[in-house]
N, C-alpha and C positions, 0 to 999 in steps of 0.2 A: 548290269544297269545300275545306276548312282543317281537315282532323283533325289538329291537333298544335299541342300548346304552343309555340311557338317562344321561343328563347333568343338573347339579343342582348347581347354578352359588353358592358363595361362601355368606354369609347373611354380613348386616352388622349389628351391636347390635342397639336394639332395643334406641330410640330417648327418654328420662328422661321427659317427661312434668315436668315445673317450678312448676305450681298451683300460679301464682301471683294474687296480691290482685283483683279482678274483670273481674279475665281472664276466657274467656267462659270453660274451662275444670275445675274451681276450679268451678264456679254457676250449672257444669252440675254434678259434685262428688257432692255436698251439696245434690242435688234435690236427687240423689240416696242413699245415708247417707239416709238421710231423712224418704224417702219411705223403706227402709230394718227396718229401727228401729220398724216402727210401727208395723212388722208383724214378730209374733213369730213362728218359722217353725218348723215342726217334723220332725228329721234324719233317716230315715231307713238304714238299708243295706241295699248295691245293690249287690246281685249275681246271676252271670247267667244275667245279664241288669233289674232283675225282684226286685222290692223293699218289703224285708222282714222286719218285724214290731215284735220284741222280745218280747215285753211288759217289762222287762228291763231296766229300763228308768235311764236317766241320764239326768242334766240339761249346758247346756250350758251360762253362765254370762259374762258380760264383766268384763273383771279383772278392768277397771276402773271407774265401776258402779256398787257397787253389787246389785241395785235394777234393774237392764238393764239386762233380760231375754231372750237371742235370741232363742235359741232354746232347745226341747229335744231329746234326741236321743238315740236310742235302741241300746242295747248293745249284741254281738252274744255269745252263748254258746258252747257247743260243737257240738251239731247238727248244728250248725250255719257253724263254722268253717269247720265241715267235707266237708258242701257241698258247700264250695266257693274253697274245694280242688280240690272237683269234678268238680267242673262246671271249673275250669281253665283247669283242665286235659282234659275235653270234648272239649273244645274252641280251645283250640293247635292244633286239628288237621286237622281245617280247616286255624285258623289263618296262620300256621307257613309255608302252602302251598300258601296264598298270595304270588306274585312277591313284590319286597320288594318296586318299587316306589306306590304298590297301602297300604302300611304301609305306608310309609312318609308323602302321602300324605294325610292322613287325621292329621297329627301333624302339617304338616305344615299348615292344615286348623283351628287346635283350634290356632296356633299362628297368625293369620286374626282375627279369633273371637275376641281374647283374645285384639289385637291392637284398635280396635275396640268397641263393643257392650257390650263386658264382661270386659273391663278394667275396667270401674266404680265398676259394680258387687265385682268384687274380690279385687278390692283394698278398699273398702266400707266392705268386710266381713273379711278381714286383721285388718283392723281399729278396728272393734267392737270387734274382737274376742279376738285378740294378743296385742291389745292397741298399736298399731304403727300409729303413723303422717301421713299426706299424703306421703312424701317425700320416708319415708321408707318404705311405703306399697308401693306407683310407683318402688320404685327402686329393691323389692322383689317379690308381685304376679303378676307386669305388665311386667315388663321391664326383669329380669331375666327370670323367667318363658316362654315368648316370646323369650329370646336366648338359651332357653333349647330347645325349640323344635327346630327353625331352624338349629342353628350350629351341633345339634345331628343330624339332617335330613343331614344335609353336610355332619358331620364327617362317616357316614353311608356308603353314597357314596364312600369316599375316601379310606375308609376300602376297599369295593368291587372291588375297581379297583385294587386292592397291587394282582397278579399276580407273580405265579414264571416264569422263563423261561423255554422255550422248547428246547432242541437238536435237530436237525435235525433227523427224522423218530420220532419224540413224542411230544407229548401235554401235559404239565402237568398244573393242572388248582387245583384252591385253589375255596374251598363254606365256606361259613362262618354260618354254619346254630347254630340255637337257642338252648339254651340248652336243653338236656331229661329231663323235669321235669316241673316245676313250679318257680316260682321265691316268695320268698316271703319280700314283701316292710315295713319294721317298721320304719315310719317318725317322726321328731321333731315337737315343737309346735313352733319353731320360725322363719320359714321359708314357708311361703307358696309355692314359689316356690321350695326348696328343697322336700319340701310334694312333689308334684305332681311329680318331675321327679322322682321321686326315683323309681315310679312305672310307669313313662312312659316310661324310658330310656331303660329299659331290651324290654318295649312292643316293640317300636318302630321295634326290632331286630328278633320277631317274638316268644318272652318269651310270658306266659301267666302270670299272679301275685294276688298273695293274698296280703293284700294290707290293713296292721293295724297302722292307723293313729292316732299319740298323741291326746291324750282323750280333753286334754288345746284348740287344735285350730280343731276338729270336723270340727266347723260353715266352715269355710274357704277352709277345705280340702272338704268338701260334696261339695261346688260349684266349686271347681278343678272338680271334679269326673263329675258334671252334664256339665262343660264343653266340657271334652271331650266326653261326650257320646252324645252330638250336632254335633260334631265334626263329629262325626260317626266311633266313635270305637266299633266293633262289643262286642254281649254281651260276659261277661264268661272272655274276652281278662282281661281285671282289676277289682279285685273282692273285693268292700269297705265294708270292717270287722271292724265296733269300737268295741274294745271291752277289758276288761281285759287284761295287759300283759302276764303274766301268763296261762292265761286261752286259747287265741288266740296261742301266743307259742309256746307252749309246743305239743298242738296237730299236729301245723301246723311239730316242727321240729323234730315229732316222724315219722313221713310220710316217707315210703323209696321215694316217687318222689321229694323231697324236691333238688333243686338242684340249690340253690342263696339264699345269703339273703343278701340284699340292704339294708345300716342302716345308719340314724342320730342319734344321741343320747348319754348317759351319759357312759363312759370308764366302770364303771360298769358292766352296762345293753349289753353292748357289749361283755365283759369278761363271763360272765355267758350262753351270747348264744353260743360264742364259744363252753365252757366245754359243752354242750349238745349238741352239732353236735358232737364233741369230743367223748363223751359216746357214740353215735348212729354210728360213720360212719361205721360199720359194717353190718349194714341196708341200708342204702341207694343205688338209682342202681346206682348214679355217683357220683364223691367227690362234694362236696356242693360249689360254688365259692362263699368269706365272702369277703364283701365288707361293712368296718367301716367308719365312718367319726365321731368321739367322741370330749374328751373334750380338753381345750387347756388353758395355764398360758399362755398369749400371751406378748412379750417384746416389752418396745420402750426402746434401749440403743443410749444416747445421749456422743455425744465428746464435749470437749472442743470447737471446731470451731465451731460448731453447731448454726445456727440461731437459737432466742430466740423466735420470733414471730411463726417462722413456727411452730418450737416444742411444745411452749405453744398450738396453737389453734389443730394441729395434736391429742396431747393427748386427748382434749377434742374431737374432733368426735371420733375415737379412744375408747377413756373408755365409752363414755357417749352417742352416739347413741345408740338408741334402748334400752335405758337402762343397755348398758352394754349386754345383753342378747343375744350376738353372740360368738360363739365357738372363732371367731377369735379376741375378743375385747382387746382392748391393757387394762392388767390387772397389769402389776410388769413395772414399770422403774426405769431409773438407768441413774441418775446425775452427771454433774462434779461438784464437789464445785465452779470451778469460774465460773459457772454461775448461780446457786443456787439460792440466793439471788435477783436476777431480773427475772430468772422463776416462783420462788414462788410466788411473789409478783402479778405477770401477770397472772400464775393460779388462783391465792383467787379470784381477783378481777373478770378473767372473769366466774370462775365458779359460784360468787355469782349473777351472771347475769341472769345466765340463767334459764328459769323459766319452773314449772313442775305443768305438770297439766292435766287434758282431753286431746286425739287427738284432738278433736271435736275443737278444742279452737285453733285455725290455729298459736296462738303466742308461744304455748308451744311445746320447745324445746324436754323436757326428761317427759317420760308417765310412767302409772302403769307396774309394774313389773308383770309377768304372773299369779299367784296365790298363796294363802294360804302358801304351803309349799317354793315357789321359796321366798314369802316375811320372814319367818321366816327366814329362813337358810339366808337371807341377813343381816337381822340385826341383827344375833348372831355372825355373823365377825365382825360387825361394833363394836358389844359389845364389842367384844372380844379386839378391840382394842383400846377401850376407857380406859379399866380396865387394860390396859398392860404398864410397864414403859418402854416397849422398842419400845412403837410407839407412838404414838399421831395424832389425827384428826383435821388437818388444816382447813378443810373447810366439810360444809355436815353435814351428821349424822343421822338427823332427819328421822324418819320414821312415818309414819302416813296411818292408816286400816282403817280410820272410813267411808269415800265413797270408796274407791278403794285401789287396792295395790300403795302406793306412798312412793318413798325412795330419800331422795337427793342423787343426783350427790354428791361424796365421798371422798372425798381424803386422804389418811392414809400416815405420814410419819415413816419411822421407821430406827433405827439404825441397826439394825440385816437384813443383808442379805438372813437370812435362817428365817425371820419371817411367820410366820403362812400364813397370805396373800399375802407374796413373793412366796409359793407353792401352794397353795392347790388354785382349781378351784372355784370362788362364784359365777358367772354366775351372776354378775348383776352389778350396774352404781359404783362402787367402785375401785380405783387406787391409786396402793401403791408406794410410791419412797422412792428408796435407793440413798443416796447421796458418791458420791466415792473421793478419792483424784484423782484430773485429770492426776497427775504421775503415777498415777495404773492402765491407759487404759486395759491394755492386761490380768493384774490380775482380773480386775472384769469383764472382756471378758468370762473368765474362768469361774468363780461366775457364770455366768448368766446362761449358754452351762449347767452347773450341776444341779442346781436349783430345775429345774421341771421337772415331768416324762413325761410332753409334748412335741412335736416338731409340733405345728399348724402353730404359725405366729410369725414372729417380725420384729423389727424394725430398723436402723442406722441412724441419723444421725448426718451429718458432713460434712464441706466442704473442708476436707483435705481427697485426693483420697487414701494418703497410709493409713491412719486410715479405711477407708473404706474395702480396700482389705482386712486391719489385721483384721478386726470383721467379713466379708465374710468366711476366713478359721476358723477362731475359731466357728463361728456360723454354720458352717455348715451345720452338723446334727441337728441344734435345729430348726427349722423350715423349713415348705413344702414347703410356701410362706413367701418369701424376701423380705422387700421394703427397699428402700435406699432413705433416703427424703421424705417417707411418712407416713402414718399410715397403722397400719397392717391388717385395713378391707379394705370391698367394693372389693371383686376378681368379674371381668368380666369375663365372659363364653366366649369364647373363644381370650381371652387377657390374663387374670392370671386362668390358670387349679388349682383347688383349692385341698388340702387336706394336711395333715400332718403323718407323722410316729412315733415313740416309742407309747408311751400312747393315742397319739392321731387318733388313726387310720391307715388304711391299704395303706394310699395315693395314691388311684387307680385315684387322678386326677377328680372330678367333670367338667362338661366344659369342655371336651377333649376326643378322639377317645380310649387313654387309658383305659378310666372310658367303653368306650360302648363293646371294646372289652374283658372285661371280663363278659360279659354274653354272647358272641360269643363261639361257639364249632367249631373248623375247622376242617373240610375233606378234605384230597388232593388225588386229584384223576389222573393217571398216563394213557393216552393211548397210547399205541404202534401200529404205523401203517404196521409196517412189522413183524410179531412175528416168534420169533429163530425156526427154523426148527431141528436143531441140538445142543444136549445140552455142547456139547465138545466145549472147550476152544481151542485158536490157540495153547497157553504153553503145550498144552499136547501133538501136534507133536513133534517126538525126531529121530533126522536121527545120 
């Protein structure tokens, strides 16, 4: 029984720890580093709460070690898959019956855990798995992940309260109940925290989810999953399937209860699950709600007024954290010639700076690239551009496989505005600049808006406000997220709602009440306190 409105004050984002040199939270990540390395773990599926063992086996490495062996893990077949169908199907019908504060609050308890005792944990299996630094594993499986659960637990609330009004003699009242079906979660490998919401977000709302996480970061998303089930999220609620795309897929989106599919991932891999909901929707019992988040040519366009310092060091977090390796990473810029010649010069010099190497190794800046295929496909652009007369590589280049995936930070100049790496997506520490005449502001305004079939992120800057406004209308469509004086990564949950549109997804808003309300089904429901006795109208008297 719940008599009472409850009130759930508003969060504020979660606090970034530094990790300075001898500060008790970088000596207490070591000691956990440490202790995870030496023990190599076996992944099961979890469905139904119960851990299944395929035999199946697939091995987990760190991309910047290949002799660093963390884990194996079992891969689900079809028998597999059927029954993490079922067992979500079975879970929904006590879960979706929960009151929704006794949902929240177990989200809001893995975001305690997670503040806490499991911070090291997951930002220690971030490290090993994904090759990210401390910095960017804080600011992704700690710090985001922690404003996934609260600000969703917020935005939850404030969903609940949106009421229509009443007339006089009637109550009319709005339920926001979960969807008929199942939800099914396909996450990226560069994101721990997007991993985990993607399949917490729908739960939170009373969804139940099958839930197939990139093969690349397993290690990472398994200890998500053993998070919240400390948390005390009932069994069946989240159902962890690694296993083939394909093979997980196909069965999951033949299912007529199939009714979400929550996605990171490559424009591709997106376009193809569409056309199979597409084939199918005549099976299903309700239309599927497709929720993308894919790939992105992310811009920084630079004006003539533009500070040289901000712009130079922008670019570099921008192209070169994480190795590039974010959907939003600033990938194509676009120069004025009069300032050309002292950005260039300030780019070589700081990008020869910076140095690439192990996470493990607290000096190094930019780390291994994810795997095998993500390092070929990077250095066959680089190729591509070396052997091209219509770019050239200023700074970078070098690739090197022989301990781990290592690619320098990149920088490709080129004359051609429609060059090869001014479109097409490389997903890694590589940045192309087009230099313009700074009389053609509005012309390659133009250029940029057409470019790419993306619209994730980009950039402006300048300190002249009408060049601003004029790149804001022209830009408009070309990106979800705006920055004006900044670089195109790092969106905060609930500060910058994240996503993009054309190629790059459904922009349903990650970080925002938007993104939770499409896995929401509304019922309105209408009582009438005095009901018509007589079905005649006044207009039908006629004297």
């Amino acid at each position: 029984m719940h008599n009472g409105i409850y009130f759930y004050e508003k969060p504020q984002n979660e606090p970034i720890k530094a990790y300075t040199h001898g500060s008790p939270e970088k000596i207490a990540f070591k000691e956990t580093l440490a202790k995870m390395k030496e023990v190599k773990i076996e992944i099961p599926l979890i469905i139904g709460g119960k851990e299944i063992k395929t035999g199946n086996i697939e091995k987990c490495v760190s991309p910047y070690d290949h002799s660093q062996e963390l884990a194996t893990f079992h891969k689900a077949g079809e028998k597999e898959v059927k029954m993490a169908i079922e067992s979500s199907l079975e879970a929904k019908k006590l879960w979706e019956s929960f009151h929704w504060s006794e949902r929240v609050a177990i989200f809001r308890k893995a975001a305690e855990l997670l503040s806490g005792k499991w911070r090291n944990t997951l930002n220690a299996a971030t490290m090993l798995c994904q090759s990210k630094n401390i910095y960017q594993a804080e600011i992704d499986s700690a710090c985001e992940l922690i404003d996934f659960f609260n600000f969703n637990a917020w935005f939850l609330t404030q969903i609940y309260t949106d009421q229509p009004i009443s007339p006089k003699g009637y109550w009319n009242r709005t339920e926001y109940r979960p969807l008929e079906g199942f939800v099914f979660a396909v996450t990226p490998f560069n994101f721990t925290a997007i991993a985990v919401n993607l399949a917490a977000s729908p739960a939170m709302i009373g969804n139940t989810v099958v839930w197939k996480p990139a093969s690349s970061s397993i290690y990472s998303s398994y200890y998500g999953m053993k998070l919240l089930q400390e948390a005390g999220l009932p069994d069946g609620v989240i159902n962890f399937v690694p296993g083939d795309g394909p093979v997980v897929g196909n069965i999951v989106m033949d299912d007529p209860n199939m009714s979400g599919i929550h996605f990171t991932g490559s424009t591709k891999t997106f376009q193809t699950m569409w056309k199979k909901v597409g084939q199918n929707i005549d099976k299903y019992k309700t239309y599927p709600r497709i929720v993308g988040e894919t790939g992105g040519k992310d811009f920084v366009f630079v004006h003539k007024s533009a500070k040289v310092d901000s712009v130079v060091h922008n670019l570099i977090r921008g192209a070169f954290e994480y190795q590039g390796q974010k959907c939003s990473a600033a990938s194509r810029a676009y120069i004025p010639d009069n300032l050309w010649d002292e950005i260039k010069e300030k780019l070589i010099n700081t990008t020869k700076e910076i140095k690439v190497g192990s996470p493990e190794k607290f000096t190094n800046f930019v780390n291994a690239v994810i795997d095998r295929p993500s390092f070929n496909k990077i250095k066959s652009y680089i190729d591509f551009a070396k052997n091209s007369e219509e770019a050239e590589v200023i700074v970078g280049g070098n690739c090197d496989d022989t301990v781990g995936y290592f690619i320098e930070p990149t920088i490709i100049f080129t004359s051609n505005p429609n060059f090869k790496t001014m479109e097409e997506e490389i997903f890694g520490p590589v940045l192309t600049i087009y230099v313009y005449e700074n009389d053609k502001f509005e012309e390659t305004l133009k250029i940029c808006n057409e470019t790419s079939p993306y619209a994730l992120t980009g950039a402006i800057f300048s300190q002249d406000r009408e060049a601003i406004n004029i790149a804001n209308k022209i830009l408009y469509h070309a990106a979800g997220n705006f920055y004006i004086n900044d670089k195109p990564t790092g969106a905060v949950v609930g500060q910058q709602p994240f996503g993009g549109s054309r190629a790059s997804g459904t922009n349903d808003k990650a970080g925002s009440a938007l993104n939770m309300m499409r896995w929401i089904s509304v019922r309105t429901v209408k009582e009438t306190f005095e009901p018509i006795e007589d079905y005649r109208y006044p207009f039908l008297e006629e004297r």
